[in-house]
PyMOL CGO cylinders between C-alpha atoms (Angstrom):
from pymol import cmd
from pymol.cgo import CYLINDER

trace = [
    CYLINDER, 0.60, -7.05, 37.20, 0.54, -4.97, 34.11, 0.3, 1, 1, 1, 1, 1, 1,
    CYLINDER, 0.54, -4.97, 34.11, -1.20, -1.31, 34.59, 0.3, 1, 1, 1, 1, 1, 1,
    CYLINDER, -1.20, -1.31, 34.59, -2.50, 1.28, 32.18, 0.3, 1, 1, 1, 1, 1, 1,
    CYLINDER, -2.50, 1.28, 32.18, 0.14, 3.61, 33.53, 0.3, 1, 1, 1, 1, 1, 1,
    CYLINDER, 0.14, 3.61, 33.53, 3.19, 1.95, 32.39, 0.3, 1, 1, 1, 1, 1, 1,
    CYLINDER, 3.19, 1.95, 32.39, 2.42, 2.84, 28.76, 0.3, 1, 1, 1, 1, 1, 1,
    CYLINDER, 2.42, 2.84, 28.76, 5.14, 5.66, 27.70, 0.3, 1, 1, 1, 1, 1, 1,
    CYLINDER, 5.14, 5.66, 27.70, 4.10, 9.23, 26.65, 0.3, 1, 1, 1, 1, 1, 1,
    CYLINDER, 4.10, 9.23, 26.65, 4.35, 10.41, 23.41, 0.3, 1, 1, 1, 1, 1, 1,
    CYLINDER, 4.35, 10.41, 23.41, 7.24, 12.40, 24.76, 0.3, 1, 1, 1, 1, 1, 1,
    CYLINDER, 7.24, 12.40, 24.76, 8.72, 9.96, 26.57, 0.3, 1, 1, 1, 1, 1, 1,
    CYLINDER, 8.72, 9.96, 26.57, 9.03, 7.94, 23.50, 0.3, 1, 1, 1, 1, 1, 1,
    CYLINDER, 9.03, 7.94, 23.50, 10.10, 11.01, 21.26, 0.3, 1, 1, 1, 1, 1, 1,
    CYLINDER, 10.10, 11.01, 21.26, 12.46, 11.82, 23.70, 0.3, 1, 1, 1, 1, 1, 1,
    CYLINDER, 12.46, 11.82, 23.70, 14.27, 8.40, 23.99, 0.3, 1, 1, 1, 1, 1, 1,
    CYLINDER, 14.27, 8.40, 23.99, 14.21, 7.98, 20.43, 0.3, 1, 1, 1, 1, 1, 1,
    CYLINDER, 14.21, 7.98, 20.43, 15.82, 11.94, 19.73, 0.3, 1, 1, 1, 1, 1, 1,
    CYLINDER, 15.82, 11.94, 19.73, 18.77, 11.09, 22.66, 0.3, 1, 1, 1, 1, 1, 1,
    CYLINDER, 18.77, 11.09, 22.66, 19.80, 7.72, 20.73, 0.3, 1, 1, 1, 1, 1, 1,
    CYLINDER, 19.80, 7.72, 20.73, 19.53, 8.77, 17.29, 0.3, 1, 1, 1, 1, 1, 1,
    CYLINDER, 19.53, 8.77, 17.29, 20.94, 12.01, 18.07, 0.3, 1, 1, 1, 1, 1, 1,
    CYLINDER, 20.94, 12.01, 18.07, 18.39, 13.72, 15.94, 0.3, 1, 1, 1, 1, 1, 1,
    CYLINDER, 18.39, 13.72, 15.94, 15.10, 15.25, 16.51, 0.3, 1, 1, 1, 1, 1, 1,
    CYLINDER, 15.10, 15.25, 16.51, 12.36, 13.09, 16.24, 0.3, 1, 1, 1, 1, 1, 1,
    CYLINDER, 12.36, 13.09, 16.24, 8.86, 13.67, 15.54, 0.3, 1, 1, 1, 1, 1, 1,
    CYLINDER, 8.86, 13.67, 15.54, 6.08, 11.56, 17.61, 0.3, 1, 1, 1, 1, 1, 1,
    CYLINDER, 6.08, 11.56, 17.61, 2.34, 11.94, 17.12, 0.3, 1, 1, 1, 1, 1, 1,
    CYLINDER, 2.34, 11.94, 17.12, -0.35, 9.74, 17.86, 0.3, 1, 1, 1, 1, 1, 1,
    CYLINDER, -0.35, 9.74, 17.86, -1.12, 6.78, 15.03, 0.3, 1, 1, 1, 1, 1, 1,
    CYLINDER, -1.12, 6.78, 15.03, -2.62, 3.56, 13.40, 0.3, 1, 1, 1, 1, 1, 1,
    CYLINDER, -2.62, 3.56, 13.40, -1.89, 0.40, 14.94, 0.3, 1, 1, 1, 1, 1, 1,
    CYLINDER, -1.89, 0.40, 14.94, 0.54, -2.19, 13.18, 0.3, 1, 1, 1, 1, 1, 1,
    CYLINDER, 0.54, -2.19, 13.18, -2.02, -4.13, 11.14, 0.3, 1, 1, 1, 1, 1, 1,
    CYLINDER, -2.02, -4.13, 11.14, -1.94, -7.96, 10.79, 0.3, 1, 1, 1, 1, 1, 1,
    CYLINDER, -1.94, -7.96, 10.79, -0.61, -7.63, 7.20, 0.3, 1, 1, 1, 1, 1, 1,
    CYLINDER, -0.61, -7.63, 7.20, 1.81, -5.24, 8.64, 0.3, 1, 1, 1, 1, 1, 1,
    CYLINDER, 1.81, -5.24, 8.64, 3.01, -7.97, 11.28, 0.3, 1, 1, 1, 1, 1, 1,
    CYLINDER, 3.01, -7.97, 11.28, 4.68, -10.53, 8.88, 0.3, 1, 1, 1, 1, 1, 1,
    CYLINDER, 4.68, -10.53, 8.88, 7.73, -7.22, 8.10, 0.3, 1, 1, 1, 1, 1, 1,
    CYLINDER, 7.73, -7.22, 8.10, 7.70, -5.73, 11.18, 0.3, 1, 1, 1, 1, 1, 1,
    CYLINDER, 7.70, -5.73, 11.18, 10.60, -5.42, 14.27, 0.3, 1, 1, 1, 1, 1, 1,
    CYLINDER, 10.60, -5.42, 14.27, 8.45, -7.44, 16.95, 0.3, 1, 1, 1, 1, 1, 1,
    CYLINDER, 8.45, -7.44, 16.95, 10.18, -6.81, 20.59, 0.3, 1, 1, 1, 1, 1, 1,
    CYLINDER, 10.18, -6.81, 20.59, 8.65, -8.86, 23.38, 0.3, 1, 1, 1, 1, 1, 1,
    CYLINDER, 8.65, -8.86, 23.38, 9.23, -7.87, 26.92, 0.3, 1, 1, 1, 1, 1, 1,
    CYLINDER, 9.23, -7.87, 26.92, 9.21, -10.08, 30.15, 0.3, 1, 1, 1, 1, 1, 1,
    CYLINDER, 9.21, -10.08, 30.15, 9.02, -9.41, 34.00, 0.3, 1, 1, 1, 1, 1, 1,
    CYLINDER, 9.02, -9.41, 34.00, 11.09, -10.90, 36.51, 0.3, 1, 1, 1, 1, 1, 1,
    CYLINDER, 11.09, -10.90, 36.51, 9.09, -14.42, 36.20, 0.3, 1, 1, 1, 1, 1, 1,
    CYLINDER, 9.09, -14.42, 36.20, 9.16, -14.95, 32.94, 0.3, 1, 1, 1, 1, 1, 1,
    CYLINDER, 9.16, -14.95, 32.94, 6.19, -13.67, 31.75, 0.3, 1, 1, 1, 1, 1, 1,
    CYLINDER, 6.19, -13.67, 31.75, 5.26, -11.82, 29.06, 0.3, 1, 1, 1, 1, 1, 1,
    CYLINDER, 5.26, -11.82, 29.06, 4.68, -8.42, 29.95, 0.3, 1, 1, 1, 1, 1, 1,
    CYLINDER, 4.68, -8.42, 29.95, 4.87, -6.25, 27.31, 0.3, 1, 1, 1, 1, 1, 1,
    CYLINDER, 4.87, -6.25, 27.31, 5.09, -6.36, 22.93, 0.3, 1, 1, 1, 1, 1, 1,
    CYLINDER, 5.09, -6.36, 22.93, 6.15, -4.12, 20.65, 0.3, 1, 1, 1, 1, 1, 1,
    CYLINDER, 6.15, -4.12, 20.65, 6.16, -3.63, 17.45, 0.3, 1, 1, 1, 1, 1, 1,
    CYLINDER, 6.16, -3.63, 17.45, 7.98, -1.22, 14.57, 0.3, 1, 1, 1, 1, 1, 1,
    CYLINDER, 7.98, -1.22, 14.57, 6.66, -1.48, 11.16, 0.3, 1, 1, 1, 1, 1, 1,
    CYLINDER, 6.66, -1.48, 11.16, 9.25, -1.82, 8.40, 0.3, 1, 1, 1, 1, 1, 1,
    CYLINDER, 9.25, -1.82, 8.40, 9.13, 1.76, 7.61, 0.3, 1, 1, 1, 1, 1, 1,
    CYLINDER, 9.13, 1.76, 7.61, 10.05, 2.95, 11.03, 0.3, 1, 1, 1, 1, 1, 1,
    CYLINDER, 10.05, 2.95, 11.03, 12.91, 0.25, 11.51, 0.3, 1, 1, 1, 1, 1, 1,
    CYLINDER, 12.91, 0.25, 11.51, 14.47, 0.45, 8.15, 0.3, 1, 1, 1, 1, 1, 1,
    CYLINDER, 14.47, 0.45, 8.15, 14.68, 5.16, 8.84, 0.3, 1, 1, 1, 1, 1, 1,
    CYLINDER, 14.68, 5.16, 8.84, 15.64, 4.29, 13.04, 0.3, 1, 1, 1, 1, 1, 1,
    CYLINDER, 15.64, 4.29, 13.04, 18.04, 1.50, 12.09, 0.3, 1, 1, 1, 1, 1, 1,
    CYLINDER, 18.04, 1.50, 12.09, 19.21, 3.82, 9.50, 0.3, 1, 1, 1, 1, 1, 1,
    CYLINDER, 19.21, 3.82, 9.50, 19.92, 6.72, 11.56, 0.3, 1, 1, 1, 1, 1, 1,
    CYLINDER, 19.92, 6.72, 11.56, 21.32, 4.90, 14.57, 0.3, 1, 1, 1, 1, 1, 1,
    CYLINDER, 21.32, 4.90, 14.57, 23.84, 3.12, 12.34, 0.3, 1, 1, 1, 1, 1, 1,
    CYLINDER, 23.84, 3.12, 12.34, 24.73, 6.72, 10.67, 0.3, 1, 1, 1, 1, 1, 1,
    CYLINDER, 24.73, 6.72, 10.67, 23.55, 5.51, 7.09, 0.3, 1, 1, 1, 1, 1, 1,
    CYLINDER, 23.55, 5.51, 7.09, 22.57, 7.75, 4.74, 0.3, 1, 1, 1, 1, 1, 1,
    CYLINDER, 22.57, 7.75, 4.74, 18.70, 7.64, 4.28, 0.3, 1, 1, 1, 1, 1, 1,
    CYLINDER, 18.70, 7.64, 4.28, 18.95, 5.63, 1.22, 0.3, 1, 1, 1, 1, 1, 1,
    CYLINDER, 18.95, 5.63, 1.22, 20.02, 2.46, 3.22, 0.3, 1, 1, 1, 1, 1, 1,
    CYLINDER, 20.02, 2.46, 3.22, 16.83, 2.82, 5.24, 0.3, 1, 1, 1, 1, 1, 1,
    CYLINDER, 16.83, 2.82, 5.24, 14.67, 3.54, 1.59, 0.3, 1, 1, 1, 1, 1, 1,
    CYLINDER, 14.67, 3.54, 1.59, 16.26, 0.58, 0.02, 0.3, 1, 1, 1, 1, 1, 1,
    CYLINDER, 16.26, 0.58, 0.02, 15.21, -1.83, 2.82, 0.3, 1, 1, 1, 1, 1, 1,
    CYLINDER, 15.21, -1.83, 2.82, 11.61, -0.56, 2.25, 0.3, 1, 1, 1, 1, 1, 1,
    CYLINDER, 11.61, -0.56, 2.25, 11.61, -0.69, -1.41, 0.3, 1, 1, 1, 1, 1, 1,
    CYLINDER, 11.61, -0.69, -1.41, 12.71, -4.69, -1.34, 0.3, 1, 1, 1, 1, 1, 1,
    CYLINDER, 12.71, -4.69, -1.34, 10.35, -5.12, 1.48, 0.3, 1, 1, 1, 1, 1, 1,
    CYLINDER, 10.35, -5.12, 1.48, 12.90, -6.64, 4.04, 0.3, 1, 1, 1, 1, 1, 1,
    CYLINDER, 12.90, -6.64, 4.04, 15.23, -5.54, 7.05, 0.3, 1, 1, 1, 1, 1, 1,
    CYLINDER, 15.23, -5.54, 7.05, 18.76, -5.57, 5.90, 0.3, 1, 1, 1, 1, 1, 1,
    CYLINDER, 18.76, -5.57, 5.90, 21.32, -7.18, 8.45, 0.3, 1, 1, 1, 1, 1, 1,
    CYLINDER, 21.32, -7.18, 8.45, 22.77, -4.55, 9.67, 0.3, 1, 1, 1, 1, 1, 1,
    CYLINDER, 22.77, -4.55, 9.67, 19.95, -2.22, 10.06, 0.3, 1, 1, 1, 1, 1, 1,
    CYLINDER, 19.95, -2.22, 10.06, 17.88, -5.52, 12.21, 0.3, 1, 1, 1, 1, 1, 1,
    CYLINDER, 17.88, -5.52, 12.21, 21.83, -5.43, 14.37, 0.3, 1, 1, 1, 1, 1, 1,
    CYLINDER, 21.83, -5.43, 14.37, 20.47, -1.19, 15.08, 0.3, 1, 1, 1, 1, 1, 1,
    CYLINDER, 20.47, -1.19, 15.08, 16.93, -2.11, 15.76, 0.3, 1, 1, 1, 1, 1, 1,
    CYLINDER, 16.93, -2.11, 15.76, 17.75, -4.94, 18.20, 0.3, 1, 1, 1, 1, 1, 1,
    CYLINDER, 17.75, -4.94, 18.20, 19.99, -2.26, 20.10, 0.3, 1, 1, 1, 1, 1, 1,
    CYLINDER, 19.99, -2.26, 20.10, 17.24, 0.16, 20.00, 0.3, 1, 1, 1, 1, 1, 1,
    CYLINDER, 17.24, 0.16, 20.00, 14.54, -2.59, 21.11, 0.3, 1, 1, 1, 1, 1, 1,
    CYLINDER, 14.54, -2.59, 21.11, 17.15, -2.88, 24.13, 0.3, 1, 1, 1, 1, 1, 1,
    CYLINDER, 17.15, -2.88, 24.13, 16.72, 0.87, 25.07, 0.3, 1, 1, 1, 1, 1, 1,
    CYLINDER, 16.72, 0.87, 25.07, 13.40, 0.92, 24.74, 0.3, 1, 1, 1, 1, 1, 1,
    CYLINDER, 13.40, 0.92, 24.74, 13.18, -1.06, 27.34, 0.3, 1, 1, 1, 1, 1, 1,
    CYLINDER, 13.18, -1.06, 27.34, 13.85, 1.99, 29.70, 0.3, 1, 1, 1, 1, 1, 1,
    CYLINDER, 13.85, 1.99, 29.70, 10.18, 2.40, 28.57, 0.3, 1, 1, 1, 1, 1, 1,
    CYLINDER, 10.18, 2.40, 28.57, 8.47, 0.04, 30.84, 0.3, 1, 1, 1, 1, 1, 1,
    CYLINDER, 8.47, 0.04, 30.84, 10.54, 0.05, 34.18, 0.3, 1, 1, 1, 1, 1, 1,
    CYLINDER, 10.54, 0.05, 34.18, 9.57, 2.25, 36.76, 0.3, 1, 1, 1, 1, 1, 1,
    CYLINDER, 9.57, 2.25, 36.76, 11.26, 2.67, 40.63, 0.3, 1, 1, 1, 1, 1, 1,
    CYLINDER, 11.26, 2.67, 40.63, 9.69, 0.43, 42.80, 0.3, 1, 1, 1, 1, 1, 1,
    CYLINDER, 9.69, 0.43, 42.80, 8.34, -1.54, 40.00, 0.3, 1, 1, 1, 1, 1, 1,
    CYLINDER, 8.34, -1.54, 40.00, 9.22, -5.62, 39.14, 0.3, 1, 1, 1, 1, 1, 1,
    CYLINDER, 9.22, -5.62, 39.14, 12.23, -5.31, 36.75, 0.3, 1, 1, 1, 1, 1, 1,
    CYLINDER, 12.23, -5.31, 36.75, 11.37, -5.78, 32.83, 0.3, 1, 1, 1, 1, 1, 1,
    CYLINDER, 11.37, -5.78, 32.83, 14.01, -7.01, 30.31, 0.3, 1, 1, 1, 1, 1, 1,
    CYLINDER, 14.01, -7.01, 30.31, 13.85, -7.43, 26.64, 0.3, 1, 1, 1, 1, 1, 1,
    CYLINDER, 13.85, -7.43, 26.64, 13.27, -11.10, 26.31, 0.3, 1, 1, 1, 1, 1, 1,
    CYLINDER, 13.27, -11.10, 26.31, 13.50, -11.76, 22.65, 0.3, 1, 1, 1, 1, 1, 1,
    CYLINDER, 13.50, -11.76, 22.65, 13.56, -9.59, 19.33, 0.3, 1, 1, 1, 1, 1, 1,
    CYLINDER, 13.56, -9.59, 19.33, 11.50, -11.12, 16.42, 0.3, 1, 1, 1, 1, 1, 1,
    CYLINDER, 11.50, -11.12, 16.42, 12.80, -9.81, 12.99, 0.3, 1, 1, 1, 1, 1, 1,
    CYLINDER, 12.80, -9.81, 12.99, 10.61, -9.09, 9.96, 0.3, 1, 1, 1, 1, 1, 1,
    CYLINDER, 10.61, -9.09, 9.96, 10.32, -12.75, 7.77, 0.3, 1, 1, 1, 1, 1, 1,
    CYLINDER, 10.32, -12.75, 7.77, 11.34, -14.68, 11.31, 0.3, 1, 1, 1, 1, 1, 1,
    CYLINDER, 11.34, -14.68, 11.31, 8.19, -16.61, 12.89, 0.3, 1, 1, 1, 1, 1, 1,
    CYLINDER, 8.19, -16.61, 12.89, 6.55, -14.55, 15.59, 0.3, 1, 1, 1, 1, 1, 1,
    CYLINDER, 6.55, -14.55, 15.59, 5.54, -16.48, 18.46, 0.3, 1, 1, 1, 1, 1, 1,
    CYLINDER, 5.54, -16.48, 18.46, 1.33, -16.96, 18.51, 0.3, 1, 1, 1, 1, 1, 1,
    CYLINDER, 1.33, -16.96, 18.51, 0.41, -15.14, 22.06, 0.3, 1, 1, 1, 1, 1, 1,
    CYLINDER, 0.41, -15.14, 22.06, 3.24, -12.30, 20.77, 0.3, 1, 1, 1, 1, 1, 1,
    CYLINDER, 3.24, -12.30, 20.77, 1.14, -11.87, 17.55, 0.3, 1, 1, 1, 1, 1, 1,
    CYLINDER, 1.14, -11.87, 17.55, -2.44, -12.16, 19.79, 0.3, 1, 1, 1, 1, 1, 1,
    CYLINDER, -2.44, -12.16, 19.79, -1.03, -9.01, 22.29, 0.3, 1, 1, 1, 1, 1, 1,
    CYLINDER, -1.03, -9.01, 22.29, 0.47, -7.26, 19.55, 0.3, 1, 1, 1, 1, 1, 1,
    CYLINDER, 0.47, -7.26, 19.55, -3.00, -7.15, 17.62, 0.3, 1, 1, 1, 1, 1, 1,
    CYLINDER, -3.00, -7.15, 17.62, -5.06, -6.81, 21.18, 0.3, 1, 1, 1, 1, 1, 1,
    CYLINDER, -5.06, -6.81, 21.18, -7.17, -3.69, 22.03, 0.3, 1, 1, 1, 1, 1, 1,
    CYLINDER, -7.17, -3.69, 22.03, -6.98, -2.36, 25.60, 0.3, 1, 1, 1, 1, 1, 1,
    CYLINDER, -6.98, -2.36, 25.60, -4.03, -1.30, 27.25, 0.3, 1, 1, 1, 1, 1, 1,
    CYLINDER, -4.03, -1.30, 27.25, -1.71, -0.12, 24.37, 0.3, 1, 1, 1, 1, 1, 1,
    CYLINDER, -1.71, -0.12, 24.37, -0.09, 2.83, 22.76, 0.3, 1, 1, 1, 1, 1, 1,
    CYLINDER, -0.09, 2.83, 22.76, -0.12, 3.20, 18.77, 0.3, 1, 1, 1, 1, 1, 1,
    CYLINDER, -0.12, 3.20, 18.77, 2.18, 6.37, 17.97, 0.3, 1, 1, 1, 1, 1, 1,
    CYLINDER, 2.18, 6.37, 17.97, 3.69, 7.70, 14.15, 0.3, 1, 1, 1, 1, 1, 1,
    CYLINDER, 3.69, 7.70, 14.15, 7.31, 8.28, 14.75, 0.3, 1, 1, 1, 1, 1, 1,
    CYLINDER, 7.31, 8.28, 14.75, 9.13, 10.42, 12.46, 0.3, 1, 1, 1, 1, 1, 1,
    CYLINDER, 9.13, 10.42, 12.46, 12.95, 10.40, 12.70, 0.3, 1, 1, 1, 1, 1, 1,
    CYLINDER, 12.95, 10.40, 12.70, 14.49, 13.91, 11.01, 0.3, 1, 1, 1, 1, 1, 1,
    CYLINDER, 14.49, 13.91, 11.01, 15.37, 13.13, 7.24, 0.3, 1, 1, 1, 1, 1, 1,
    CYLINDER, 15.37, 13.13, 7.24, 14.67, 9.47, 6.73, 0.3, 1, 1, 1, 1, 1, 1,
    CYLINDER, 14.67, 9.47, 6.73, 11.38, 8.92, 7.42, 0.3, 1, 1, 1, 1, 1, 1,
    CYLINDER, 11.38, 8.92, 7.42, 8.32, 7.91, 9.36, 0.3, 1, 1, 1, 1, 1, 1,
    CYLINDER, 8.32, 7.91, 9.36, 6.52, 4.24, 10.83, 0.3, 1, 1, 1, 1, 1, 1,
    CYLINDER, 6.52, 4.24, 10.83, 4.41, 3.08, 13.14, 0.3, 1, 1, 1, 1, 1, 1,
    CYLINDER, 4.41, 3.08, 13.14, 5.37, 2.37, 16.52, 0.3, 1, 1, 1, 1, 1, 1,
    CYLINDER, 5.37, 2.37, 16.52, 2.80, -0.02, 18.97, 0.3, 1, 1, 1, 1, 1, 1,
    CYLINDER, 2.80, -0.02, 18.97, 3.44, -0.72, 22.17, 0.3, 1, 1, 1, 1, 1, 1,
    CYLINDER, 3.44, -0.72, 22.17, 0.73, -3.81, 24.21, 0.3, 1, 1, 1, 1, 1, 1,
    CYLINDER, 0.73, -3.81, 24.21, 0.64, -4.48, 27.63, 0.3, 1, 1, 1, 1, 1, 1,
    CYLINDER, 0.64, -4.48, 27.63, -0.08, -8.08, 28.15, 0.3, 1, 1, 1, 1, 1, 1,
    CYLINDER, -0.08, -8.08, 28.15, -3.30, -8.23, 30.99, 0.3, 1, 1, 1, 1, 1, 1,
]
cmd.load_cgo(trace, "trace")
């Protein structure tokens, strides 16, 4: 069963984020993806040993364009130009999926059920319905502004599904 306390710190996340990117990251708290935001965002959905959904997550344009960026060693104009045409270029979504992979370090804990990264959900790509309800659900949840060093910042939100 999902628990509060399997939501990351904000320096949990900034840390994983600054050891795979290799650059220092910034992480503060932040806005939740909004549902106009959903339709371009990274959309990551996490499952427990059964099957079952157990976690979402989702990376607005902004913040997958500047991580996919810097993971891929781009220059920040790669990551701009995805943002100015309003859609993840290929091999910026290839970064994000590995990163949505890492961040699944996130969510497992010793002596917890084992979570994997079940499916990744790229921006123009239909999102499953109950991924889109968790997403946008209140309650357990973490909403954080990432900021990777000299490309940029997005929003980061993590659900718990109950």
């Amino acid at each position: 069963m999902s628990d509060v306390s399997l939501l990351p710190g904000t320096l949990a996340v900034r840390n994983l984020f600054e050891d795979l990117l290799g650059r220092e990251v910034t992480v503060s708290p932040g806005e939740p993806i909004s549902a106009d935001e959903v339709a371009t965002s990274t959309v990551a959905l996490f499952t427990d040993p059964t099957q079952n959904l157990f976690a979402v997550l989702g990376m607005d344009l902004k913040l997958s364009a500047n991580a996919g960026a810097a993971l891929g060693l781009l220059p920040a104009g790669a990551a701009e130009d995805s943002i100015d045409e309003k859609q993840l270029f290929p091999n910026l979504a290839e970064n994000v999926g590995e990163l949505c992979n890492v961040l699944t370090s996130l969510l497992n804990r010793e002596g917890s059920p084992h979570i994997k990264l079940h499916q990744v959900v790229y921006p123009g790509d239909p999102l499953p319905a109950d991924a889109r309800a968790h997403l946008m659900a209140l309650g357990r949840r973490v909403d954080l502004l990432v900021e990777v060093n000299r490309y940029g910042k997005g929003k980061f939100s993590l659900s718990l599904a109950p």
